[in-house]
N, C-alpha and C positions, 0 to 999 in steps of 0.2 A: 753561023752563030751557035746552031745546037751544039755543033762537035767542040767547039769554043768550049763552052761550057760543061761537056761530058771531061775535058780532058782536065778541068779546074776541078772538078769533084772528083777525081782519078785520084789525083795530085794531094788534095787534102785528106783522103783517107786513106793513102799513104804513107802522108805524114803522120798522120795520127796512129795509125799501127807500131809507126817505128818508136811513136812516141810509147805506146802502153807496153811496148819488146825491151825497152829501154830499161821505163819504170821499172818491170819485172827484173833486169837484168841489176839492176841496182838494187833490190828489196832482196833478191838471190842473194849475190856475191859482198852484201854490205856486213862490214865487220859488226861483232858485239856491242850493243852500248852499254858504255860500263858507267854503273851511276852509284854512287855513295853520301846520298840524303842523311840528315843530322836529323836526330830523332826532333818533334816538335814541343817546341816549348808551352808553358801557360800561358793563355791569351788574359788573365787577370787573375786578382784574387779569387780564391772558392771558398765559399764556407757553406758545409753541407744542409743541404736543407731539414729541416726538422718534421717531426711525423704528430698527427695531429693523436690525441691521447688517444687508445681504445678502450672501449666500455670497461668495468671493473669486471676481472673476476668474483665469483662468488668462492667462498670454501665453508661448505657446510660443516660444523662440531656440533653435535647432539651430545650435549654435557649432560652425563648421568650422574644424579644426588640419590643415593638411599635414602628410603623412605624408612628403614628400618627403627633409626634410633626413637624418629618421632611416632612411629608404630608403636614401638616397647614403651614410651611415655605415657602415649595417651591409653596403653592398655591396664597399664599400671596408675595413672589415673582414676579410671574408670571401673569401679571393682565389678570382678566378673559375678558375684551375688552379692544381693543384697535385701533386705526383708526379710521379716518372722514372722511366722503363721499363729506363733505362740503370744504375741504380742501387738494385743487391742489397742487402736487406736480411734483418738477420738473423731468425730465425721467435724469437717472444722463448719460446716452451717446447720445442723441438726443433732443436739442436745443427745438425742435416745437413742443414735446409730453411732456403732464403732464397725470397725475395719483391720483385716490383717493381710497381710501380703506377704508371700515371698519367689525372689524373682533372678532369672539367672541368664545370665548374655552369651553368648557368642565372641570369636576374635574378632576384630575387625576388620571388613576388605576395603579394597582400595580400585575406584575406577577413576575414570573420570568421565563428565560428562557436559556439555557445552563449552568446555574448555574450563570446567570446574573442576577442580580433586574431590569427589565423594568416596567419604569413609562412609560405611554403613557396619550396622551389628542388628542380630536380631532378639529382641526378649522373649523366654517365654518366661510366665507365671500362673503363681494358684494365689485365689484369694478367697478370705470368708466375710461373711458381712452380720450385724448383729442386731435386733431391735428392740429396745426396751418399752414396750407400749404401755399406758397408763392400762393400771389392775388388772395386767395379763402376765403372765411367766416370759422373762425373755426369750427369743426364738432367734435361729439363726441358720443362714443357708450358705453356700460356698458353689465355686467353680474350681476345674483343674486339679483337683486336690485329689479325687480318687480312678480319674480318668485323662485325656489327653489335654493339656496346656496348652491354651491361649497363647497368643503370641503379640506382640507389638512390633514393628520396624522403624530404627531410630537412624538418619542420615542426614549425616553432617558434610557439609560444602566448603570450601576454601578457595578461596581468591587468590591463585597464585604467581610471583611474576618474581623480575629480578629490578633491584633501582638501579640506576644509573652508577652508582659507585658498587656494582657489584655485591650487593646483598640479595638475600631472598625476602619476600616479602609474604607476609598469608594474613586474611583475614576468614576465621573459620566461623560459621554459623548452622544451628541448628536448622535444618531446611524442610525436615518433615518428622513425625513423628505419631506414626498413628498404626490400626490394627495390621498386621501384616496383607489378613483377605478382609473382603466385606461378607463373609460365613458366618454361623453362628459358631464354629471353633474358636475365631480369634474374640470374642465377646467374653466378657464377664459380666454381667449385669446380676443382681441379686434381683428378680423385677418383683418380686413381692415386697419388698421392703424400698423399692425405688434408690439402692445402694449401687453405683458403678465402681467397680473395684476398678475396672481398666483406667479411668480416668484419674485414678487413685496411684496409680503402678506408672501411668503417664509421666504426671503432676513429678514423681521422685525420681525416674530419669530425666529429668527437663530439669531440674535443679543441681542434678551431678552434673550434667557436659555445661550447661551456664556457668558454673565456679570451676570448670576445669580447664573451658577453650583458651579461656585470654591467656593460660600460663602454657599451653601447646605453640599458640601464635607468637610469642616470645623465644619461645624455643625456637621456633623457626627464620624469626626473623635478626635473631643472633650471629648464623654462621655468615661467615666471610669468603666467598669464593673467587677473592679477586685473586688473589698470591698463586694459586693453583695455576690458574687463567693464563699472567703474566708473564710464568716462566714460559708456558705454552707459546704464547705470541712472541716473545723474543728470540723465542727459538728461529721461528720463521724469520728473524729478521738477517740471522747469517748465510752468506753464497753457500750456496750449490754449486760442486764442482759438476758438469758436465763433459767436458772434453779439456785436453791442455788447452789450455790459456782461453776458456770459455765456461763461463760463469753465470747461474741462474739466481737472479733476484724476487723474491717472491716480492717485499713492496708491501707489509699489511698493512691498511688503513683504518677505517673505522668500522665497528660492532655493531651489529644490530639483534635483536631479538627474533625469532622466529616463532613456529608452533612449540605447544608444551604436547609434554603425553606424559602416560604413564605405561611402564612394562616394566613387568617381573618385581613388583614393590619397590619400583626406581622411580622418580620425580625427573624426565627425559624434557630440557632445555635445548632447542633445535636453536646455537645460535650460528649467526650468519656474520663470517668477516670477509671484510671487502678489501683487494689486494691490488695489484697490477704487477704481475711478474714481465721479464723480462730477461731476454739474454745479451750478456754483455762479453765482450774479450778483451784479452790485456790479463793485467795481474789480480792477482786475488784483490776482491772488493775490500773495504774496510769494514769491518761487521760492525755495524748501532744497533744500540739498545735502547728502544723506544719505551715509554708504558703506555700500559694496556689505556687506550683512551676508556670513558664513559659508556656505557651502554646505551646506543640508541632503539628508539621503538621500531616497528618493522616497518618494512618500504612495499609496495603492492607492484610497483613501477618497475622490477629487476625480473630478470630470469633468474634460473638454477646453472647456466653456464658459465663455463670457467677460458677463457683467454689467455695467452701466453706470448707476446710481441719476440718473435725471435729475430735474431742475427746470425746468418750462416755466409761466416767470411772464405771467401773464395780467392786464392792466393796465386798472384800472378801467374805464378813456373805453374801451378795447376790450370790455369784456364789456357797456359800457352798450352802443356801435353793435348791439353781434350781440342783447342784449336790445329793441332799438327795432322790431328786422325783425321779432319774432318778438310785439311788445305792441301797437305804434302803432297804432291805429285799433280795438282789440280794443274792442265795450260792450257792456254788461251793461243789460236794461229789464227793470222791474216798476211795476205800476198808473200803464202809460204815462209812464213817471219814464223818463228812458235818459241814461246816464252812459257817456261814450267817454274811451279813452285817448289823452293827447293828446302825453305825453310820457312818459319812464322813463332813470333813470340809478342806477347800483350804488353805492352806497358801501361803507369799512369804519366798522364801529360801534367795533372796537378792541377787542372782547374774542372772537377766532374767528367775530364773526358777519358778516354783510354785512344793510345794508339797502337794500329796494328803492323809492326814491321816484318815486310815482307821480303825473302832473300829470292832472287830471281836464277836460273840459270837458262843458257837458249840464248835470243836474241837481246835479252838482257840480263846485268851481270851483277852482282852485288844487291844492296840494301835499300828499299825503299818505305815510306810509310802511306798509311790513310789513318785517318782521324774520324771520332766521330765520342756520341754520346750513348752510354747502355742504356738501355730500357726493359721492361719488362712486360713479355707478352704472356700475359693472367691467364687466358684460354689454353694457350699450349704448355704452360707452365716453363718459357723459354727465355735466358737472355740473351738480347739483340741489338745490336746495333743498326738502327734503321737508317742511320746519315752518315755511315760509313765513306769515306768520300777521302782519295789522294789529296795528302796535304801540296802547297803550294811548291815547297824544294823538290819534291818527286814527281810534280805534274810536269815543270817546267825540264826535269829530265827528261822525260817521257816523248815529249815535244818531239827530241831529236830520231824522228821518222819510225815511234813508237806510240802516237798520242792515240791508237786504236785502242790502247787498254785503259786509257782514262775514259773512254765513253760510257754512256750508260749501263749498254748490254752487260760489258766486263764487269762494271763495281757492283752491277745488279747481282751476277755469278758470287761475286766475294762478299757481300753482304747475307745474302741467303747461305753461307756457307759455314758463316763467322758468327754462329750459335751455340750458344750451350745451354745443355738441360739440367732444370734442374728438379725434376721430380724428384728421383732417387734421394740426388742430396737432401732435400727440403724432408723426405719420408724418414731419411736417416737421424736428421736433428729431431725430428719430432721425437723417434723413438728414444733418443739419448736423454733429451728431457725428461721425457715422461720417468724412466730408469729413475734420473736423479732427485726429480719428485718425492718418490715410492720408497720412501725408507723410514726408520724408527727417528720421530723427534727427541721423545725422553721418554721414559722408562714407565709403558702402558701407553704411548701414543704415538698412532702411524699417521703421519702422513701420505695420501695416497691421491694419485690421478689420472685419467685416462683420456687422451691423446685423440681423435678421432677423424678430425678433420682439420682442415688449415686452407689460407688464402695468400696469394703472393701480394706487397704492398708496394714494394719501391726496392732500385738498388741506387747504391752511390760509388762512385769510382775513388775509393781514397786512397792514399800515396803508399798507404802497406798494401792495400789486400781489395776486391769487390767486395761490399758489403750489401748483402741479400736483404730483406725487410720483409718479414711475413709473419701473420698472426695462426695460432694452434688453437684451435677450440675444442674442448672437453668437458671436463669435472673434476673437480678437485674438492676431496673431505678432507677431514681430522675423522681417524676410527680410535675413538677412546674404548678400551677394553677392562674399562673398570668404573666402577661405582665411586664418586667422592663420599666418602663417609664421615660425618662429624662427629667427633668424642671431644668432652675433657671441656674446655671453655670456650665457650663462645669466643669467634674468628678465630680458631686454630685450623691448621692447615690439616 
């Protein structure tokens, strides 16, 4: 019974040798299989999916108004002397004291402070004082008259802003008005006679700037700086060419106000428009002419960053070259079988997917495909197809005593294979951008932006081209290099 049994197990692995010498002899000597798959159709309609808004850019314009003309107004207002030493005046609550004065200003400067416009100027004066006492000779004493003058500090404040229809607005008011020190320099007191000449020489500048403001604040609330404005904002409303057939939409939307200053005797409006650019491809945009919306009040809720949604279209015969470097020659052997890649080019399938057809030479002959969906991998900054995967007409080829390249290992190979990068690209558009940004609006005004960073968002597989989705983050001004200056009639340009 043992040798029974020793010669049954002789026998079966016998045959089973013959059997695996066979196998072998048939995966050797077996011709090519020739397979010519039909690229894959769309599995249904596509319509791309849509990308959720990104935050507004900002684009700061610090709009500079001269302060000049309302400088020259109020100086010419305001007369630089004023008062005679030569001529008594009567003390308006005491009958037997008279008074003379005379008194001489300063130009005006200009700061500001808690977000006020303060004009100031400074007075000095001489004054004499007089007293008629009952049955004594009249007698009279003086200040500043043969020695250093007394001074006063007279500062005037303005309320300044813009309305909503693009006007400026001011309310100016007298805010102080008193000795310059607390010394006895700035003092005129006659003290024998109880006569204050200072409050004398006060009282007559506090009377000149009260009959002179309301007709400054008029002045200033006259000019019209919308027309200026308007061309400005229209301007941004026309493409930007960036590349053939890729076009940047700046997108401006609503105005707001920002900080005010003052530099260099300019009244400096820091206003803030809010945009959403974007790049588009295809033909020239159609340029619109928006107006300038309302001026709104300022937002606390926004940064100072600037946003940019781009599109960097990726064109089939380009993604096919960059997939040839990275497949051509790639093969895959099993039971001495060896199948090389001999060619690769991308197509759209037309429903978000792209397919990869693959030309086979070796143990296979001709054209096959895999299907799958792009993605983007945001870390490595890479497109990929992660479900890269033999459609069903090249699986069912495959079958015929080839189905070892449909398994995992293999499509694993060609997936990790079938990438492309897109740093460079995405670094390239950025800087094309920013170029197209960075140029002359109108005549004294640049627009200017800088480019700094960026993030991958989405790609989509459309029937022309891979369409990339990434946002550029920076800054974007208006450098106005000029002062608007007002003459002639009120809201003139």
């Amino acid at each position: 019974m043992g040798v029974s049994y020793a010669m049954q197990t002789y026998r079966r692995s016998r045959i089973g040798l013959v059997g695996a010498l066979a196998t072998l002899m048939v995966f050797g000597c077996a011709r090519p299989v020739d397979i010519d798959a039909p690229p894959p159709g769309a599995s249904g309609q596509f319509l791309p999916p849509s990308l959720a808004p990104v935050a507004p850019s900002i684009i700061d314009a610090p709009i500079s108004i001269s302060l000049a003309p309302t400088l020259n107004a109020l100086e010419a207002a305001v007369p630089r002397r004023f008062g005679n030493l030569s001529r008594r005046l009567q003390h308006p609550t005491n009958g037997r004291q008279k008074f003379a004065y005379e008194a001489q200003r300063e130009p005006f400067d200009v700061t500001l402070d808690d977000g006020l416009l303060t004009l100031g100027t400074t007075v000095s004066y001489a004054g004499k004082g007089w007293y008629n006492a009952p049955l004594l000779p009249e007698v009279g004493a003086s200040c500043g008259v043969d020695n250093v003058r007394p001074r006063l500090r007279a500062r005037l404040q303005s309320e300044l802003g813009i309305s909503p229809e693009w006007r400026v607005q001011a309310r100016t008011r007298i805010a102080s008005l008193r000795p310059l020190t607390d010394t006895d320099r700035d003092a005129c007191r006659v003290t024998a006679f109880s006569i204050d000449v200072t409050d004398r020489v006060s009282g007559a500048v506090r009377g000149i700037l009260r009959r002179e403001l309301p007709k400054i604040d008029r002045r200033l609330a006259g000019w019209n700086v919308r027309d200026r404005l308007e061309k400005w904002y229209n301007e941004m409303n026309r493409p930007f060419k960036v590349a053939d057939s890729l076009w940047l939409l700046l997108r401006p939307g609503e105005v707001r106000l920002g900080s005010i200053n003052v530099k260099d005797s300019a009244l400096v409006f820091d206003v803030r428009l809010f945009a959403q650019p974007v790049i588009v491809s295809g033909e020239e945009p159609a340029r619109t002419n928006t107006p300038l919306p309302p001026l709104l009040p300022p937002r606390s809720d926004v940064g100072d960053s600037a946003r940019v949604l781009l599109e960097a279209s990726v064109q089939y015969d380009v993604a096919s070259a960059l997939l040839r470097e990275r497949l051509v020659g790639k093969s895959f052997t099993r039971w001495r079988r060896r199948v090389r890649i001999a060619d690769v080019r991308l197509v759209p399938v037309g429903d978000g997917r792209v397919a990869l057809g693959v030309k086979f030479d070796g143990a296979v002959r001709g054209e096959g495909w895999l299907v799958g969906t792009p993605q983007l991998d945001i870390e490595r900054e890479e497109l990929t197809v992660p479900d890269l995967n033999f459609d069903v007409a090249t699986s069912n080829a495959l079958v015929q005593g080839l189905a070892f390249l449909t398994e995992e290992a293999a499509v694993l190979q060609l997936r990790e294979a079938a990438v492309l990068p897109l740093a460079d690209r995405l670094a390239t558009l950025r800087a094309k951008v920013e170029g197209a940004i960075n140029r002359q609006l109108t005549d004294g005004v640049q627009l200017s932006a800088k480019l700094t960073a960026g993030r991958l968002i989405d790609v989509v597989a459309m029937p022309s081209a891979l369409i990339v989705r990434a946002e550029a983050a920076g800054s974007l001004a208006l450098d106005v290099d000029r002062e608007m200056r007002f003459g002639g009639k009120p809201g003139g340009k």
